[in-house]
C-alpha positions in Angstrom: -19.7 9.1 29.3 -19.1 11.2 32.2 -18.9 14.8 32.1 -16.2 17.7 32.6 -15.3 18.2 36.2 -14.8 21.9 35.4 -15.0 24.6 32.9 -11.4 24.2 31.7 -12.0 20.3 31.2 -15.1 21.5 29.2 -13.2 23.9 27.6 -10.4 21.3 26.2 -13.1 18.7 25.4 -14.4 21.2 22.9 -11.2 22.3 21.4 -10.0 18.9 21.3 -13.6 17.4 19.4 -13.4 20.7 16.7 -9.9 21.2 15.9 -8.2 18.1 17.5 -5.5 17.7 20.4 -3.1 20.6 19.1 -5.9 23.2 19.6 -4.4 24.9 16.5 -6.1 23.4 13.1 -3.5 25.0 10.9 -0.5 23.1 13.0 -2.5 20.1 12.1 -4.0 21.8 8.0 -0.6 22.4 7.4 1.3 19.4 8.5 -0.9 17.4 6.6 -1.4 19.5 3.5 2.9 19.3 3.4 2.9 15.0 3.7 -0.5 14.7 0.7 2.0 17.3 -1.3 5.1 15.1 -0.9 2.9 11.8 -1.8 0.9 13.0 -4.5 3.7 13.0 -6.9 5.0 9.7 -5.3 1.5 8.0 -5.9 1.3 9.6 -9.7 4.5 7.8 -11.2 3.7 4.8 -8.9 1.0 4.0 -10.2 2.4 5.3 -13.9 5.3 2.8 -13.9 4.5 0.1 -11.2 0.6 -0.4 -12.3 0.8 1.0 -15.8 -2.7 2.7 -15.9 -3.8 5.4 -17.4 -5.3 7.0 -14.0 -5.4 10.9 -13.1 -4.1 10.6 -9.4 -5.3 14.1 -7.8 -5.2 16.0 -4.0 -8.7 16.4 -3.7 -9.0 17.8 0.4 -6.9 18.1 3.9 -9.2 18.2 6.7 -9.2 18.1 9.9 -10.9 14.9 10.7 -11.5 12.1 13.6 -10.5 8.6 13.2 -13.6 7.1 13.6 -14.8 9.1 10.8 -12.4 7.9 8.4 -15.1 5.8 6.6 -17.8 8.7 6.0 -19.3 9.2 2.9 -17.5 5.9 1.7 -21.1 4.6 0.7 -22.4 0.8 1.1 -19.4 -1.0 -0.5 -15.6 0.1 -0.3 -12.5 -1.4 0.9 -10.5 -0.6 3.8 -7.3 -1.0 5.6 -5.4 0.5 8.6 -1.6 -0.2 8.0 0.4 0.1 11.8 3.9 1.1 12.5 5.8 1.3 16.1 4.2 4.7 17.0 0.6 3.7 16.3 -1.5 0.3 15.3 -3.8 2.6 12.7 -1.1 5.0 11.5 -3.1 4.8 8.4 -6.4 3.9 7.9 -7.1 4.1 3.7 -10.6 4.0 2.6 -11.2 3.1 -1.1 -14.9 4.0 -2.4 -16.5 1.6 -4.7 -16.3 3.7 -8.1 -12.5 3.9 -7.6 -12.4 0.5 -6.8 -14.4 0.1 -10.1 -12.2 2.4 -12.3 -9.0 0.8 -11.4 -10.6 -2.5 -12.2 -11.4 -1.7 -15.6 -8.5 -0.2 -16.6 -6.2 -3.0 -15.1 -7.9 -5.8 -17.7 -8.2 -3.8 -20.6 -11.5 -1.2 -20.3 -12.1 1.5 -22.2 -10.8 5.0 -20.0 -13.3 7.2 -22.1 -16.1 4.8 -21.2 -17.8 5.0 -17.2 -17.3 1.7 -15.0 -19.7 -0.4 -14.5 -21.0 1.0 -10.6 -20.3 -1.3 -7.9 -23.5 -1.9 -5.8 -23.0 -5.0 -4.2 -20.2 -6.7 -1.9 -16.6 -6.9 -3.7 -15.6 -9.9 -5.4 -12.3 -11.6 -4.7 -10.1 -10.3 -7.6 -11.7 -6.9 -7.1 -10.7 -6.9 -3.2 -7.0 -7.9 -4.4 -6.9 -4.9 -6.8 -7.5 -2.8 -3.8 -4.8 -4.1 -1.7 -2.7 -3.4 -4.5 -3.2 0.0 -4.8 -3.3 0.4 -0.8 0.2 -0.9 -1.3 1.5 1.7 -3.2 0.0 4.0 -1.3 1.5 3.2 2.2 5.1 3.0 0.3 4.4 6.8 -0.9 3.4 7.7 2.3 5.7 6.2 4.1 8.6 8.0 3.6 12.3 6.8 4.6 15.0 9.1 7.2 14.1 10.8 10.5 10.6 11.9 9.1 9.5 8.8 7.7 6.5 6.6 9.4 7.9 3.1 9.6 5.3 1.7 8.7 4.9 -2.2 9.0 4.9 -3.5 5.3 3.4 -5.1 3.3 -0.5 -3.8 4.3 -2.9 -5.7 5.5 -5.2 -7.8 3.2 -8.1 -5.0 2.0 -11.6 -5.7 3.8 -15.0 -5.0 2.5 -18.2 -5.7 3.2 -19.7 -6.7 6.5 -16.1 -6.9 8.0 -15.0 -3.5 7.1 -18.2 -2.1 8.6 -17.6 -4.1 11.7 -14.3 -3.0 12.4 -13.6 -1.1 15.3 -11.7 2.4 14.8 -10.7 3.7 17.7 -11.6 7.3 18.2 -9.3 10.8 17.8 -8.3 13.6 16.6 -6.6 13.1 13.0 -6.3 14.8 9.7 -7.7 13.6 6.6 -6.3 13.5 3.0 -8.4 12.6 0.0 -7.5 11.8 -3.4 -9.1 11.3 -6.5 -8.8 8.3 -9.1 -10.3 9.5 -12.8 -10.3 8.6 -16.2 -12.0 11.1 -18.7 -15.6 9.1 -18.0 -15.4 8.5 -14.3 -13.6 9.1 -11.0 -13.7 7.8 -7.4 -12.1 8.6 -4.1 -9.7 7.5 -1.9 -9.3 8.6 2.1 -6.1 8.5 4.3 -6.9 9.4 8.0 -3.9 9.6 10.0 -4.3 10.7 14.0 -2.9 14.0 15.0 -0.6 12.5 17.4 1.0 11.0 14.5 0.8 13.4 12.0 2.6 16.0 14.1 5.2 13.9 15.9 6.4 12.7 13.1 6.0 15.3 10.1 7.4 17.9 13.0 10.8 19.2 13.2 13.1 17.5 15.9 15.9 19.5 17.7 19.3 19.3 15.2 21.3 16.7 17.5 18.6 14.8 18.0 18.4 14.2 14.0 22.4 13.6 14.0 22.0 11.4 16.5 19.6 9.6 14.6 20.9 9.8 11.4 24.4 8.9 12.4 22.6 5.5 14.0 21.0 4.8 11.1 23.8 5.0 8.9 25.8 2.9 11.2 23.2 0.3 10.9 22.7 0.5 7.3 26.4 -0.4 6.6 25.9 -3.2 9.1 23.1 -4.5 7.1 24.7 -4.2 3.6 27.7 -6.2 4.8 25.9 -9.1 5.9 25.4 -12.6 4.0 22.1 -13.5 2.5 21.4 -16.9 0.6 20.4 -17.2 -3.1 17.8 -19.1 -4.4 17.5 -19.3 -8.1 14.2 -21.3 -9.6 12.9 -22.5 -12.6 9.2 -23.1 -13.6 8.8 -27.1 -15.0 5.3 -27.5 -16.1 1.9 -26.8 -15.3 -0.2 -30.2 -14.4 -3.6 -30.7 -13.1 -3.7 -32.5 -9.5 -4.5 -36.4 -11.1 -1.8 -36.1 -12.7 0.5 -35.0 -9.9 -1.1 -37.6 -8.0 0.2 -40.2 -10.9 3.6 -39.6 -11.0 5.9 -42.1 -10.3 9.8 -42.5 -9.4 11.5 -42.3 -12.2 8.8 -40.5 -14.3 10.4 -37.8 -16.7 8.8 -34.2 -16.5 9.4 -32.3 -19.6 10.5 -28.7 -18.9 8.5 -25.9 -21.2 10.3 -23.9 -23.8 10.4 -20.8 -22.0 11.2 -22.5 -18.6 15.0 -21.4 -18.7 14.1 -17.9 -19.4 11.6 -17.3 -16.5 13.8 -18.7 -13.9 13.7 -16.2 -10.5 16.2 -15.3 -8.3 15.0 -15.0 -4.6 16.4 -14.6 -1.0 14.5 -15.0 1.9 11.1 -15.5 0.2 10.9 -12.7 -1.7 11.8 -12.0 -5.4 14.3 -9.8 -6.5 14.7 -10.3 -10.2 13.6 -12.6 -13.4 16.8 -14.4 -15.0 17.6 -16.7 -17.4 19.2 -19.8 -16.9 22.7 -21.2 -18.9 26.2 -22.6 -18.4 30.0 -21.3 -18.6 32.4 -24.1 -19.3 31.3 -26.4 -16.3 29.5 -24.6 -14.4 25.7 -22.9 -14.2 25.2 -19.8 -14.2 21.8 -17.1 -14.2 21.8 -14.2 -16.0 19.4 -11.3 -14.5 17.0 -10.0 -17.3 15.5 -7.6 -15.0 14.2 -6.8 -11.7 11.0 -8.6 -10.3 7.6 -6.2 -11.0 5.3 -7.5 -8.3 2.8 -5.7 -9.2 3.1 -7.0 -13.1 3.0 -10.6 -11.7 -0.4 -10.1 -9.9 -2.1 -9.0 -13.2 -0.2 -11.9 -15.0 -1.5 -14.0 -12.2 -5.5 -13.0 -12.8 -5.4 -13.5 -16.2 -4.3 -16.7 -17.3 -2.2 -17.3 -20.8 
């Protein structure tokens, strides 16, 4: 790397390595301290009512950090992702250590909170990288945000990585500010790290001129009665019955399939791929109709999904 050409080059290299590119670490300190406070309580009734564990979410620093740092003291095995939005392609980068990879683990299927987790000291298994993308999940949607301040970022995250490919993975280097929380149960507790880049951070957590936010905001709400008033196509569909690939491969035209007892109340209404609610199917004189039970819990579905009936 080449040098400073001069004393004041020198000069901003320092700054800008110690307390990042605003020169000010409390611009930065404080910016950040005021986003982890308006997602702490986000991530706490998240993870209350969308997860259902029994998890203390806590803010445990804010610190002024680099990105290429963002995986420091994460140990051997954790799991990673960097979620992008338009202003950045590593708006976040969330780093989940291996004992609060552990603890959400056990209390997802069942485990004891007044026990420890078993410690992770080996690469992550499928269903326990899967758990962490859940959680990183709900973390980007309390970070996230929604008006003039909010970071736009590009849902859902990326699939988690561990192992050899989130050691691999290139983070490109800058001034950023890190926030760390902690996951615990009476027994145990582990840690999770958000590094966001300054440049970030203070563009989009700073104040913008007043007509610059009407401006906006009048946009936006121009938009959003654009988008409410325009079509979408319902799909409603019901689940038949579960059978093993021969006998798939055995049917025939013609062949009856019987429907399971509880098919007509697990029928799902979708649009556009994605699930909105779980209804129930019937009929009204001639016609069909689905009755919505309740909305869709994604989150519900994945743990339904691991452990089989």
């Amino acid at each position: 790397m080449s040098s400073p050409g001069n004393p004041a080059e020198a000069r901003a290299l320092i700054i800008e390595r110690l307390v990042g590119e605003s020169g000010d670490a409390s611009d930065v300190t404080g910016a950040a301290q005021s986003l982890a406070e308006r997602v702490l309580p986000l991530l706490q009734k998240s993870l209350a009512e969308g997860i259902g564990t029994a998890v203390a979410v806590d803010l445990s620093a804010v610190e002024v950090s680099r990105v290429a740092d963002a995986r420091a003291g994460a140990g051997e095995s954790f799991a990673m992702t960097v979620v992008a939005s338009p202003s950045s392609p590593d708006t976040l980068t969330i780093v989940m250590d291996a004992q609060a990879i552990a603890v959400m683990v056990c209390l997802l299927f069942g485990g004891d909170a007044d026990m420890p987790a078993a410690p992770i000291n080996r690469d992550l298994s499928s269903i326990e990288t899967e758990v962490a993308t859940l959680l990183f999940q709900q973390i980007a949607e309390a970070f996230n945000g929604s008006g003039s301040r909010g970071l736009n970022l590009r849902l859902p995250v990326p699939a988690a990585m561990s192992g050899a490919e989130a050691q691999r993975r290139v983070l490109r280097d800058g001034p950023a500010a890190r926030i760390v929380f902690s996951l615990s149960t009476p027994a145990d507790s582990g840690t999770i790290a958000v590094t966001v880049p300054q440049r970030v951070l203070l563009a989009e957590r700073g104040n913008g001129s007043g007509a610059e936010a009407s401006t906006s905001s009048t946009w936006r709400q121009r938009f959003s009665e654009e988008v409410m008033r325009s079509a979408v196509t319902l799909e409603a569909t019901m689940p038949l019955a579960t059978l093993t690939l021969g006998q798939l491969a055995g049917l025939e035209a013609g062949q009856v399939i019987e429907i399971e007892e509880t098919a007509q109340s697990q029928a799902r209404l979708s649009s556009r791929n994605k699930t909105l609610f779980v209804c129930e199917f019937g009929k009204l004189g001639q016609n069909y109709t689905v009755r919505i039970k309740h909305p869709f819990d994604a989150g519900q579905d994945f743990i339904d999904g691991l452990v089989p009936h």
